[in-house]
C-alpha positions in Angstrom: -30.0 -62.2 -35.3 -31.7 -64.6 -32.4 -28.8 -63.8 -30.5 -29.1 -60.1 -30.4 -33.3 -60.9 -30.1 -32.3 -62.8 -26.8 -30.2 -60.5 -25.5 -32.9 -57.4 -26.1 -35.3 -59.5 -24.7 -33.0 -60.1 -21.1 -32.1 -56.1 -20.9 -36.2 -55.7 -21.1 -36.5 -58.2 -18.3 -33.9 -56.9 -15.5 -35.1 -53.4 -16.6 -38.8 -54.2 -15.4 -37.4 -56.1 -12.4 -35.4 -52.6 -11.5 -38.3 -50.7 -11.6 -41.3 -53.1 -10.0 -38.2 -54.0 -6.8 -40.1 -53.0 -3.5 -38.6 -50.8 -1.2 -40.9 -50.0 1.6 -40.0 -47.0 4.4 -42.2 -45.9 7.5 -41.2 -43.1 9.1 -42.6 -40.9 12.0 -42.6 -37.5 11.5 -42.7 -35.3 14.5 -44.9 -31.6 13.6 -42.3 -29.4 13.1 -44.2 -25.8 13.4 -46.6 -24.6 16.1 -48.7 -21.8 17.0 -50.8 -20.8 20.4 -48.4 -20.4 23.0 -45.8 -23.0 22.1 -45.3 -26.5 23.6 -46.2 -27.9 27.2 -44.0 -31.6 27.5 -42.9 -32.4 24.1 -47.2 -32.1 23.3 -48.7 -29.3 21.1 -51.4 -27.3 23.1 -54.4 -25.3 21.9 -55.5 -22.0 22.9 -59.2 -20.9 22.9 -60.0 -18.1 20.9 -61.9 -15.9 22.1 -63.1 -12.0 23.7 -62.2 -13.2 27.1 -58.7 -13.9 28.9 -58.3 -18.0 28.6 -58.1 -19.8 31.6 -57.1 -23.4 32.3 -58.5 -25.9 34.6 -55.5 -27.9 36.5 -57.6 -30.8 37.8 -57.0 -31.8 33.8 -53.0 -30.2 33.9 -51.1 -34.1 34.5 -47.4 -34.9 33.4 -47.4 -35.8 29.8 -50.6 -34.6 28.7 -52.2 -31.4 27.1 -53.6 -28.7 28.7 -57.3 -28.4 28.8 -58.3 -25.2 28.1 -62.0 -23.3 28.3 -63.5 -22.7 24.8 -65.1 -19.4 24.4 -67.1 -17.5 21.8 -66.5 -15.7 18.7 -68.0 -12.5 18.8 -68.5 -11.8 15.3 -69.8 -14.8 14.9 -72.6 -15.9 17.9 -74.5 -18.7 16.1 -72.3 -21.3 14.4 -74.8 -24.2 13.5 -74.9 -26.7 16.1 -72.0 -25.6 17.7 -71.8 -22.6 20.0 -68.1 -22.7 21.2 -65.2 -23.6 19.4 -61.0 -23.8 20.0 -58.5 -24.2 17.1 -54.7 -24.9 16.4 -52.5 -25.6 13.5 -49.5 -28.0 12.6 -47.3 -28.1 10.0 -45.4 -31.0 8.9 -42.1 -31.1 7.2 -42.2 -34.2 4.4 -39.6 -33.1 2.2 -36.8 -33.2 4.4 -38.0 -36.7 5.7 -39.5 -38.0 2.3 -38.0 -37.8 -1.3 -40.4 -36.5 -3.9 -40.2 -39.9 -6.1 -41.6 -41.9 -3.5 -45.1 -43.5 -3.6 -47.2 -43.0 -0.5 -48.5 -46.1 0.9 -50.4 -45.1 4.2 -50.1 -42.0 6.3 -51.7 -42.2 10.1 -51.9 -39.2 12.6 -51.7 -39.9 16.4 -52.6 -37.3 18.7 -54.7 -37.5 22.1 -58.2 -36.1 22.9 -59.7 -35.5 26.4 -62.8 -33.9 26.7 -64.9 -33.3 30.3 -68.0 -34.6 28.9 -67.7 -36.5 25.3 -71.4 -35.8 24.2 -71.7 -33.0 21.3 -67.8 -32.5 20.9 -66.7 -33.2 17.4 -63.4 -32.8 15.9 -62.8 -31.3 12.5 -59.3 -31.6 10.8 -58.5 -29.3 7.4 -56.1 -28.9 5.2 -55.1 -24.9 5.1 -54.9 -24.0 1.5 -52.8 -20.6 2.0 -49.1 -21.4 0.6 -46.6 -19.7 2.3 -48.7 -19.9 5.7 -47.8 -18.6 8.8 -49.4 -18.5 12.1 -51.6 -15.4 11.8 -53.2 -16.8 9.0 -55.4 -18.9 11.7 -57.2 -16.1 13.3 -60.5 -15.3 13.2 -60.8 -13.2 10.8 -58.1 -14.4 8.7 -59.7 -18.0 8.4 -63.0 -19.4 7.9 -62.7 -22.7 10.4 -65.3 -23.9 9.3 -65.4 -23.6 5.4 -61.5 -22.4 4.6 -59.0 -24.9 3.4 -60.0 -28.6 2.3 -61.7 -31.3 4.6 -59.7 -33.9 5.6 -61.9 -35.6 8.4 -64.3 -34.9 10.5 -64.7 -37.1 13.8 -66.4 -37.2 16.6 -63.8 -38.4 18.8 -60.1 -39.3 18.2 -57.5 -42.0 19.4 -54.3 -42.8 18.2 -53.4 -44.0 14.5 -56.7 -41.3 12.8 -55.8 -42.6 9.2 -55.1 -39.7 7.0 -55.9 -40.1 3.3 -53.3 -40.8 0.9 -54.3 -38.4 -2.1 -54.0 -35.2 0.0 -50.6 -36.5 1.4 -49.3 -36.7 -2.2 -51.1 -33.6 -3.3 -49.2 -31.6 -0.5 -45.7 -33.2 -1.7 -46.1 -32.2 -5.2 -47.5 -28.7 -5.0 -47.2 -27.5 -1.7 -42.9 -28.0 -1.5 -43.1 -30.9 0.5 -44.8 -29.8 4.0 -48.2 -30.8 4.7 -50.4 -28.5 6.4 -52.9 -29.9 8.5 -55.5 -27.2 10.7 -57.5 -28.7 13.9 -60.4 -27.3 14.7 -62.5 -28.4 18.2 -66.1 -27.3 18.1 -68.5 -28.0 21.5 -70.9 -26.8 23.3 -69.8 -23.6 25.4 -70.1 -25.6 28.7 -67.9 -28.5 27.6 -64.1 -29.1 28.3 -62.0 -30.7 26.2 -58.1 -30.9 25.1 -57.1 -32.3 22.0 -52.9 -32.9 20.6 -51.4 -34.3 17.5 -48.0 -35.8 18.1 -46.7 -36.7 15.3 -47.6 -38.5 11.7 -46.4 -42.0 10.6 -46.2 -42.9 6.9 -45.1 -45.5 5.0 -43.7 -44.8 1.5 -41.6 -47.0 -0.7 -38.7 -45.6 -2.9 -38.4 -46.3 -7.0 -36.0 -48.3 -8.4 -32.5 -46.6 -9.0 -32.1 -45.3 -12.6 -30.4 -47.9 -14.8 -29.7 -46.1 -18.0 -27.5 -43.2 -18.5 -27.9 -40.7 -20.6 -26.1 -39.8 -23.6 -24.2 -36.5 -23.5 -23.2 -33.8 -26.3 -22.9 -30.4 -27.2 -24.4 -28.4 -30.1 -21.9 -27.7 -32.2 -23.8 -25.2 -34.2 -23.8 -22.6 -31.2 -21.0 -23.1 -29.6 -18.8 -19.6 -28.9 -15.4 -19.2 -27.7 -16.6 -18.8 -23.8 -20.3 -20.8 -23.9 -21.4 -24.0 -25.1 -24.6 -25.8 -24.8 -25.2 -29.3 -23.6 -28.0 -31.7 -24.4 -28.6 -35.6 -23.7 -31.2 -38.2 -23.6 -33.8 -38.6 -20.8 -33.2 -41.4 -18.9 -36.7 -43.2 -18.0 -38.0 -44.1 -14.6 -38.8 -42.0 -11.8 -36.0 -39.2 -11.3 -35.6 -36.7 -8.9 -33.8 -34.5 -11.6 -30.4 -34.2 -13.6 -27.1 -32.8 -12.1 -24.2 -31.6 -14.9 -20.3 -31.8 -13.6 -17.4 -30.1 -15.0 -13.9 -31.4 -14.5 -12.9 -32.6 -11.7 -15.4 -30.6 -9.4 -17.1 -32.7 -7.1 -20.2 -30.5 -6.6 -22.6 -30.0 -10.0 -22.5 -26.5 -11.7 -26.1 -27.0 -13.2 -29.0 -28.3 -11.3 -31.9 -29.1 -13.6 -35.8 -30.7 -13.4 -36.5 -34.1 -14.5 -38.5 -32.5 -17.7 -34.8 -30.5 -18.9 -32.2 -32.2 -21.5 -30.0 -29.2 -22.1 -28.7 -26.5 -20.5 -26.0 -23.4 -21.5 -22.6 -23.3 -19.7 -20.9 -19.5 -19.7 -17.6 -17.9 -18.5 -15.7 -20.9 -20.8 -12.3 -19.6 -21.7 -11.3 -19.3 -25.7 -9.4 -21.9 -27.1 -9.2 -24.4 -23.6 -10.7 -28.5 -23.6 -13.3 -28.7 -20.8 -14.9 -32.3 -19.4 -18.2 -33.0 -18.8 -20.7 -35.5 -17.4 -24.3 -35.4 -16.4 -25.9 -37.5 -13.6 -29.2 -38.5 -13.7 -30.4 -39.4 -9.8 -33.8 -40.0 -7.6 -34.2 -41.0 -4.2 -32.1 -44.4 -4.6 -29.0 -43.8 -6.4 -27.6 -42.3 -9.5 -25.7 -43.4 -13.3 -23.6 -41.4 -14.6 -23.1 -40.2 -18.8 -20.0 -40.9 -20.5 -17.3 -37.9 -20.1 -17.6 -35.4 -23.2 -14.4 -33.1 -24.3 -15.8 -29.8 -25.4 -12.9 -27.4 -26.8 -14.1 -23.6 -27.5 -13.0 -22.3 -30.9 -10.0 -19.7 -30.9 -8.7 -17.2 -33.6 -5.4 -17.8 -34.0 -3.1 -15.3 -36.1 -0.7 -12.7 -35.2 -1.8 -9.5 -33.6 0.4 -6.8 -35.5 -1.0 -6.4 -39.0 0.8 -4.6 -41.4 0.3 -3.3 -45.1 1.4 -6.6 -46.2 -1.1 -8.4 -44.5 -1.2 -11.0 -42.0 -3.5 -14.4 -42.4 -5.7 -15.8 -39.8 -8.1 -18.4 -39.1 -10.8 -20.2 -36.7 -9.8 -23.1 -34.2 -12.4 -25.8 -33.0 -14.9 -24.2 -35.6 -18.8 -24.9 -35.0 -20.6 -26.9 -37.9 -22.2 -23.5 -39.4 -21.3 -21.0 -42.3 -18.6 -18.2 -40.6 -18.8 -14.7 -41.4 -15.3 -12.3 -40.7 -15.8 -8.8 -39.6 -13.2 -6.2 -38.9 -13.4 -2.3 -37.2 -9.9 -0.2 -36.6 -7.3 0.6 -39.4 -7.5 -2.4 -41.2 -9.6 -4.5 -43.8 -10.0 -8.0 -45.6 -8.7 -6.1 -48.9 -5.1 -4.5 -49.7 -6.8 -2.7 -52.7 -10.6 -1.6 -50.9 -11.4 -1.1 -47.5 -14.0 -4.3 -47.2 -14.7 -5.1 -43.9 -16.5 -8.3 -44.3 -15.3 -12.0 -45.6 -16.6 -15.4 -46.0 -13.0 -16.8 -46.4 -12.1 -20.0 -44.1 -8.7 -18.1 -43.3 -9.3 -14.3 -44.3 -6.3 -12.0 -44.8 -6.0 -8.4 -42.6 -4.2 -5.7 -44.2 -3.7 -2.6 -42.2 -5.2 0.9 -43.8 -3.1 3.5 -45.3 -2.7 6.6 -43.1 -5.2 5.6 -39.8 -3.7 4.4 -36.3 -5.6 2.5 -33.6 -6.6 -0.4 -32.6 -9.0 -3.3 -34.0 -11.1 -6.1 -33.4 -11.4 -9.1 -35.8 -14.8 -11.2 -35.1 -15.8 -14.8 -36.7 -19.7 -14.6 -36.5 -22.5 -16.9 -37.0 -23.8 -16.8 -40.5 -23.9 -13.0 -41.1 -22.2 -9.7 -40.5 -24.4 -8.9 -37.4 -24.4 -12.9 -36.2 -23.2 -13.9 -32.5 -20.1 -13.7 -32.3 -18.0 -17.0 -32.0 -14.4 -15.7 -31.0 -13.1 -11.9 -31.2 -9.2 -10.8 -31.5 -7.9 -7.6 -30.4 -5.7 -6.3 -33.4 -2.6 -3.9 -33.1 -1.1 -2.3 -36.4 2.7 -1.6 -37.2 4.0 1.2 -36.6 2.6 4.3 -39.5 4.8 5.1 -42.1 7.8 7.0 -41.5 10.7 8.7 -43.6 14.2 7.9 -43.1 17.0 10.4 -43.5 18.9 13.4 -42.8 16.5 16.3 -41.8 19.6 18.7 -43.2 20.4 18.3 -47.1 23.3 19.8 -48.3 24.4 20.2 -51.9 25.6 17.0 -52.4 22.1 15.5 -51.8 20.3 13.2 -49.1 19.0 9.8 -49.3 15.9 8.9 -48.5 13.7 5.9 -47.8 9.9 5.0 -46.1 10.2 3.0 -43.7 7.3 0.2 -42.8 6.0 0.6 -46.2 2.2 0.1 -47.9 2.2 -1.7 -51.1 1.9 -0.1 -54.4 4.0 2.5 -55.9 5.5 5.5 -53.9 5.2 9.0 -55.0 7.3 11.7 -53.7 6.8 15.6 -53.6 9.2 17.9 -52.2 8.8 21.9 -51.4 11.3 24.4 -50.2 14.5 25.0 -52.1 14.9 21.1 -52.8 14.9 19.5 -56.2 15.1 15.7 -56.8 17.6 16.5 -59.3 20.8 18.1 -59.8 19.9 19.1 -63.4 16.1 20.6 -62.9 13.8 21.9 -60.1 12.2 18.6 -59.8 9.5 18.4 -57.4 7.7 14.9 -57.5 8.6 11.5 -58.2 7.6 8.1 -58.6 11.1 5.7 -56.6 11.4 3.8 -53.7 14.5 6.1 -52.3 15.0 8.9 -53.6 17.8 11.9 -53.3 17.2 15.2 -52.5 19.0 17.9 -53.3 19.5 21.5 -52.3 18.0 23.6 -55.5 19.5 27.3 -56.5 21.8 28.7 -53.4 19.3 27.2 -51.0 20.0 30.4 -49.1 17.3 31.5 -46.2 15.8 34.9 -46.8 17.1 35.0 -50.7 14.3 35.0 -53.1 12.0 31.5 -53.7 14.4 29.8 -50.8 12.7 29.6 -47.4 14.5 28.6 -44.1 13.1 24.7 -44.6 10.8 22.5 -46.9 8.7 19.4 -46.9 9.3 15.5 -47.7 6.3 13.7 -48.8 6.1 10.2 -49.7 2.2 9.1 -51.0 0.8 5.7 -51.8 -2.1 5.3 -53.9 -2.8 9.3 -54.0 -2.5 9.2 -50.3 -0.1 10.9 -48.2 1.4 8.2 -45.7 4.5 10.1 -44.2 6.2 13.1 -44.6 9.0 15.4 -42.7 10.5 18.8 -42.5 14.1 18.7 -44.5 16.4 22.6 -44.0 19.3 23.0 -46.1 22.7 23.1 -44.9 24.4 26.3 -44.8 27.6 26.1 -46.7 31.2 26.9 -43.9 34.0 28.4 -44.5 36.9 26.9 -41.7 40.2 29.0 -40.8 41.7 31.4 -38.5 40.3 34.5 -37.0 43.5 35.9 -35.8 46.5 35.6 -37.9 49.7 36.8 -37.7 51.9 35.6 -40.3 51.7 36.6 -43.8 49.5 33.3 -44.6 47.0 31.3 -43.9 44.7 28.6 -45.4 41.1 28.8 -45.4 38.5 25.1 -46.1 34.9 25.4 -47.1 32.4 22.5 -46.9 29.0 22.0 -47.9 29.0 24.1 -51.4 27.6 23.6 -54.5 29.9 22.4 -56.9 29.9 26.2 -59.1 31.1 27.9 -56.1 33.9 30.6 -56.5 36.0 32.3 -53.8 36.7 36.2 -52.9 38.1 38.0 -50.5 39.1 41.7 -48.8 41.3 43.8 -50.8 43.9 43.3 -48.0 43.6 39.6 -48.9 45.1 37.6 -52.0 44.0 33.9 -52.6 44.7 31.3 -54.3 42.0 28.4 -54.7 42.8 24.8 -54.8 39.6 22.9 -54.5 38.1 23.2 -51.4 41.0 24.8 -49.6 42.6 28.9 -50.4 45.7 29.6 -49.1 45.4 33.6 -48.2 48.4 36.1 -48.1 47.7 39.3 -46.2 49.2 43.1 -47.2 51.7 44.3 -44.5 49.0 46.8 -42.9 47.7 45.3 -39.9 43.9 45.6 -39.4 40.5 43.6 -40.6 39.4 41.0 -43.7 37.5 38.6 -45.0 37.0 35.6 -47.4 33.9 34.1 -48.7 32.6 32.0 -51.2 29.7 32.8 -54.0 27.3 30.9 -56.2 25.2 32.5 -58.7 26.7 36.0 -57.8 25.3 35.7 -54.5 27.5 35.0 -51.5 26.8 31.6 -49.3 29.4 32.0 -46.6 31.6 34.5 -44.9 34.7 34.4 -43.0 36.1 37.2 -41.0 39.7 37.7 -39.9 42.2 39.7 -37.9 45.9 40.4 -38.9 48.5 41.3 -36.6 48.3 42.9 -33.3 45.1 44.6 -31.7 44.5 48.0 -32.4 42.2 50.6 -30.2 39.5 52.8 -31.9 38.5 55.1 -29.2 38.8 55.3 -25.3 35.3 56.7 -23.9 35.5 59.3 -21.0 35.7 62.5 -19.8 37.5 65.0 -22.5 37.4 68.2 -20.1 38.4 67.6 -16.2 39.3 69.4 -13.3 40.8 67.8 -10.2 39.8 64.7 -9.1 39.4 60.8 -10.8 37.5 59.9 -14.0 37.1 56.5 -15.9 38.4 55.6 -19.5 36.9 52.6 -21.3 39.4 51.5 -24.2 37.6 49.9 -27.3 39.1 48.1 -29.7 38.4 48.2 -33.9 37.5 43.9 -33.3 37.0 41.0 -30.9 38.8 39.0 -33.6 42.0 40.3 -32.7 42.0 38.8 -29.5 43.2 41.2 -27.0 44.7 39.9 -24.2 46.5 43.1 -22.7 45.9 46.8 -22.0 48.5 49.3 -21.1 47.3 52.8 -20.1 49.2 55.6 -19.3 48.5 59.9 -19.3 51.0 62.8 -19.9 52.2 64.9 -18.0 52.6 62.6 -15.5 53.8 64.7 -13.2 50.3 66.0 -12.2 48.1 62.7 -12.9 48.6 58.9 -13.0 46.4 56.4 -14.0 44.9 52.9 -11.9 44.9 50.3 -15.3 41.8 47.4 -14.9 42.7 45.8 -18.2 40.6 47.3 -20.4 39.6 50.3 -17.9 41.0 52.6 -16.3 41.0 55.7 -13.7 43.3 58.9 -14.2 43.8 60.9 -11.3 44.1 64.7 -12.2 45.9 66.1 -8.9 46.6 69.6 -10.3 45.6 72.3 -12.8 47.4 72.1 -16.2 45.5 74.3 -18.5 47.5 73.0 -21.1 45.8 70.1 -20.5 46.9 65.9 -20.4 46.8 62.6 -23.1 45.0 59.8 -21.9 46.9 57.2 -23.7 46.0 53.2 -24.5 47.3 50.3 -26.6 46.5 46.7 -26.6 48.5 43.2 -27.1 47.7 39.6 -28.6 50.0 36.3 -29.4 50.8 38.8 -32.4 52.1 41.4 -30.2 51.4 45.2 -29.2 49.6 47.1 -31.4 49.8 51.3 -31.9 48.8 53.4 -28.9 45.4 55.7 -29.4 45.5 59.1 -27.4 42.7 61.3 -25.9 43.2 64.7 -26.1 41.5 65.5 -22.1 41.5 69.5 -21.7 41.6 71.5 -18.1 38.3 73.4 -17.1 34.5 72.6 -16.6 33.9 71.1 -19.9 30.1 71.8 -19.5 30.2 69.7 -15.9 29.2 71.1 -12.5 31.5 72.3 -9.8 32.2 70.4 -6.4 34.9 69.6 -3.8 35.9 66.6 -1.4 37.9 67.3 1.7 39.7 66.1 3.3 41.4 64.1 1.5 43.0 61.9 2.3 40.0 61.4 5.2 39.9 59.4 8.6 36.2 60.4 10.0 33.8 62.6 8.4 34.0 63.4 4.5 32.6 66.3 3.2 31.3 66.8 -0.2 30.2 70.1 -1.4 28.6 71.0 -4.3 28.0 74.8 -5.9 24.7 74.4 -7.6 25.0 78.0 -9.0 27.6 76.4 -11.2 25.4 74.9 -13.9 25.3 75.5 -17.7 23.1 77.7 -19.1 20.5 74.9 -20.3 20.3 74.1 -16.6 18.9 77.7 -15.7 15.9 77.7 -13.8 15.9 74.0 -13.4 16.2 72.1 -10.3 18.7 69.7 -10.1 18.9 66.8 -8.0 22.1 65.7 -7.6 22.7 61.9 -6.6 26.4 60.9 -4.4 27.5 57.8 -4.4 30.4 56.2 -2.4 32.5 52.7 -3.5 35.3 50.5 -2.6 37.5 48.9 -5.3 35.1 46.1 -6.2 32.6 48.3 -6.9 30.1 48.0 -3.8 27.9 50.7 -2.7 29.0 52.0 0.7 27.3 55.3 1.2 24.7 57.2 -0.4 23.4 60.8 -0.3 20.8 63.0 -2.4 20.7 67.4 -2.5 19.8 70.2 -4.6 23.3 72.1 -3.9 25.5 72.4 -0.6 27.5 70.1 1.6 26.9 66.4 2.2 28.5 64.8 4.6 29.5 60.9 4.9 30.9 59.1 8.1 33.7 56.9 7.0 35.2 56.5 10.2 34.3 52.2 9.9 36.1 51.8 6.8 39.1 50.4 6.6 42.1 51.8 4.9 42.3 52.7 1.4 41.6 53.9 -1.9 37.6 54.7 -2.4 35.5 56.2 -5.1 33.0 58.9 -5.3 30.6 59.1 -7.8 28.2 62.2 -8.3 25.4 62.8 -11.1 24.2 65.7 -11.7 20.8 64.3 -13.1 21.7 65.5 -16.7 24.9 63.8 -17.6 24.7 60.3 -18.2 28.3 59.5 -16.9 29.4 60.7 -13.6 32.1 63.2 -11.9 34.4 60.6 -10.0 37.3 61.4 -7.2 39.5 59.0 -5.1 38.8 58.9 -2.0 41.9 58.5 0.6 41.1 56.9 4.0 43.3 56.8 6.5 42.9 56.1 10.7 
């Protein structure tokens, strides 16, 4: 116990010698700011002030010294006392770039120089000038009462060097006037009087306080601290102190800069979750000491950012020493049964929401819901809901199964002509995968079966996913040209009470999923299909044996010239491959075969009139050949003639328009000509109402041509071959 008395007693004792250790400064400090015309050899001159231009006497103008001047008269103000002229000037010294502001003032002196032509009734009068900021208007004459503005420092009637100054208004000036002492001169004599007066500069002697000796203790309140402030408080350290200075890191410069009479201060832009160092330095004019280094960490949530339905936990690093509230916004809460947004857990549970997408934030806050905030999270959820499997069920069923699943039971519902059961028409029900099936024929456009229907899997009496399902179509697989006696035909996708059927040309016989088919000896069309429920699912037509033609479109009644023929065929099934055309007699007509079309060239009259005649081939073979009956005459058409033909220059087409059927009387027909090669490309074209139409073919080469005229009635066209030869 003495021991720890004595050694109290010697840190008391080198303490007080710290503090009462002299350390006396004299310094000269030259004025800094001046007004009236500026400077005249390193000395501050005066200007009179007054109605009348000043003037300057140079028997008084000698190196190194002021100027005197010639005082005048204020005119607003004739009568001052005992003093009927007056001159004036200002000065401004700097102290707080020369002086610290802990210092104690021990003397201050001002030196200057006064000459005056005749000493009697001159009297110098210095002021302090109370106006803070001042500038050099502020000493005119209407702007400043010399005689009663500011504060008195002095009033003398002569001056010489080392004027002392008094000490209180130096240390008043320091303290509230930001360290420059502002000192106004005022010269007041009798109007007939010279004088010059100068202040050159101002000594004082100061001396400096002890350097601080005892650091102060740094921390941090842990009750506010957030994930990107903190605040910092210490101890004052006692003696005189310029102020404190707080240092983070390694950063030699401070990032705070406080008064002596401030212990804390609030650092931002921290980043969440990272270990800062700081110190604080308490300094004054002699030196500084320095607080221990203090580790601050800012508190971080920590916790993965994809929630899902099963929840994910989280919790608070580095938390402050005060009671933590959890908020959350977005698709998620601290409940998998309610949607509670709030919790007092240490380490709260998120779960996300059932049918809702976005984002989230999840906050720790002081004390409450509304509190400051002490670290946020951005939170993402997993993916919503969704259902996997086929979107086409066939009879057989589909599997299905939600994927990124709530918790809680899942209920199904289904629409459309589905069933979850093979047995009943099913329509909801309570698995985690079930199988859909097709319900009835499932057949578009038959009654209570639309074209598609609807998945939906619901948790809790909510719908979390769903998707469009169609039903597959049952096939039928096989040939559609045969030309055996046989052939096997496959279905797929079919209910399992399916039968098959067929054309009456067609005999089966089933075998699972596969018919064999034998076909009657007459060639021609058929068919196989399957049913279910009386109704048929599926269809399969078929072509046996060779192609056979139905009809050839064209002209039944001709004269001479050329005419198309279009040869159709009973069905696309059989494949076609080849046309063969001929016409009888041929000895008056012969026919230019493009496959499936042709042109018969009638080159004279037979009134008993010619067979157009057409059959067709496939990998079967040739079928029968169909004849048109084509009679000689008008046939209803309109007459007209080429020549020549065949032609080298000029064609000439001409056309008896008095020729017409009897439904043409008294109307006017237009009658349009057109000319083509063998591909079919227009060469010439002509319109008339009746006679002769000439076309120059003289430029086209050799060959076989085509000439087309409508009569603006029929539909289809007269057509001759055209013959040109050069």
């Amino acid at each position: 116990m003495k021991k720890k008395l004595f050694l109290f007693l010697m840190f008391v004792f080198f303490t007080h010698i710290a503090y009462t250790q002299i350390n006396t400064v004299t310094k000269d400090i030259i004025n800094s700011t001046k007004c009236n015309n500026g400077t005249l050899s390193g000395l501050w001159k005066m200007n009179a002030i007054s109605d009348t231009v000043t003037y300057y006497d140079t028997q008084y103008d000698k190196p190194g010294e002021p100027v005197p001047m010639q005082l005048g008269t204020f005119p607003s103000q004739p009568s001052l006392n005992i003093k009927s002229g007056v001159g004036r000037g200002y000065g401004e010294f700097d102290l707080i770039s020369k002086i610290p502001k802990d210092v104690t003032i021990d003397s201050a002196q001002l030196f200057g120089k006064l000459y005056m032509q005749n000493p009697s009734g001159v009297e110098i009068i210095v002021r302090r000038h109370d106006a803070d900021p001042f500038s050099c208007s502020n000493i005119n004459q209407t702007g400043w009462n010399f005689l009663t503005g500011g504060t008195l420092i002095a009033g003398w009637g002569g001056m010489s060097d080392g004027q002392t100054v008094p000490i209180d208004i130096l240390n008043d000036v320091i303290n509230k006037r930001n360290g420059k002492l502002i000192l106004s001169f005022i010269l007041a004599n009798e109007s007939t009087k010279r004088a010059n007066f100068s202040v050159e500069r101002l000594k004082i002697t100061y001396t400096k306080p002890p350097a601080p000796s005892i650091a102060p203790f740094l921390s941090y309140y842990k009750s506010n601290i957030t994930s990107t402030s903190c605040t910092l408080t210490w101890s004052a350290t006692p003696g005189p102190l310029l102020g404190y200075e707080v240092y983070m890191g390694g950063n030699p410069n401070p990032i705070k800069t406080v008064g002596t009479q401030t212990t804390s201060v609030n650092i931002t832009g921290l980043q969440r979750g990272t270990t800062y160092i700081f110190y604080v330095r308490a300094h004054n004019s002699a030196g500084h000491i320095n607080s221990d280094t203090l580790c601050v960490t800012t508190p971080s949530i920590s916790g993965t950012d994809d929630v899902c339905y099963e929840g994910n936990k989280f919790s608070l690093n580095n938390p402050p020493t005060a009671s933590i509230t959890w908020t959350v916004t977005g698709p998620f809460s601290f409940s998998s049964t309610s949607l509670t947004d709030t919790s007092a857990a240490v380490s709260p549970t998120v779960y996300r929401k059932i049918g809702v997408g976005g984002y989230g934030t999840l906050s720790a806050r002081y004390g409450s819901a509304t509190g400051q905030v002490v670290d946020s999270k951005t939170i993402t959820p997993c993916p919503l809901p969704s259902i996997d499997g086929p979107e086409t069920v066939c009879y057989d069923g589909g599997s299905f199964s939600l994927v990124s699943t709530p918790s809680g039971p899942i209920t199904w519902t289904v629409t459309g002509p589905f069933t979850f059961s093979t047995y009943s028409y099913m329509n909801s029900i309570t698995v985690t995968q079930p199988i859909v099936y097709i319900s009835g024929n499932g057949l578009p456009g038959s009654p209570g079966s639309p074209t598609y229907g609807t998945l939906s899997a619901y948790v809790g009496g909510s719908m979390v996913a769903g998707m469009y399902i169609s039903p597959c179509k049952p096939t039928i697989s096989g040939p559609t040209l045969v030309c055996s006696s046989t052939a096997s035909f496959t279905v797929a996708d079919v209910p399992s009470a399916y039968i098959w059927d067929s054309s009456p040309n067609i005999y089966l016989i089933p075998s699972g999923t596969t018919a064999l088919a034998y076909f009657s000896p007459n060639y021609g069309p058929g068919w196989v299909s399957i049913k279910f429920s009386g109704e048929e699912l599926a269809r399969h037509d078929v072509w046996f044996g060779p192609p056979m033609i139905e009809s050839i479109s064209g002209a039944t009644s001709v004269q001479i010239g050329s005419y198309f023929y279009s040869a159709n065929v009973q069905s696309n099934l059989s494949e076609a491959i080849n046309y063969q055309w001929s016409v009888e007699p041929t000895t008056h007509a012969y026919v230019s075969n493009y496959w499936d079309d042709a042109y018969v060239t009638y080159h004279w009259q037979n009134y008993n009139g010619y067979k157009v005649i057409s059959k067709a081939s496939n990998r079967c073979g040739t079928g029968p050949p169909f004849v048109l009956n084509v009679s000689w005459g008008r046939g209803g058409q309109f007459a007209f003639s080429v020549y020549p033909n065949p032609v080298s220059d000029i064609l000439f087409v001409e056309i008896d328009a008095g020729s017409t059927d009897e439904e043409r009387t008294n109307t006017k027909v237009v009658y349009e000509i057109h000319l083509y090669d063998g591909q079919a490309n227009l060469l010439r074209h002509a319109t008339t109402s009746g006679g002769t139409v000439q076309f120059d073919v003289s430029k086209l080469s050799n060959g076989f041509y085509y000439l087309h005229v409508y009569d603006g009635v029929n539909s289809n066209p007269e057509i001759q071959q055209i013959i040109v030869e050069h």
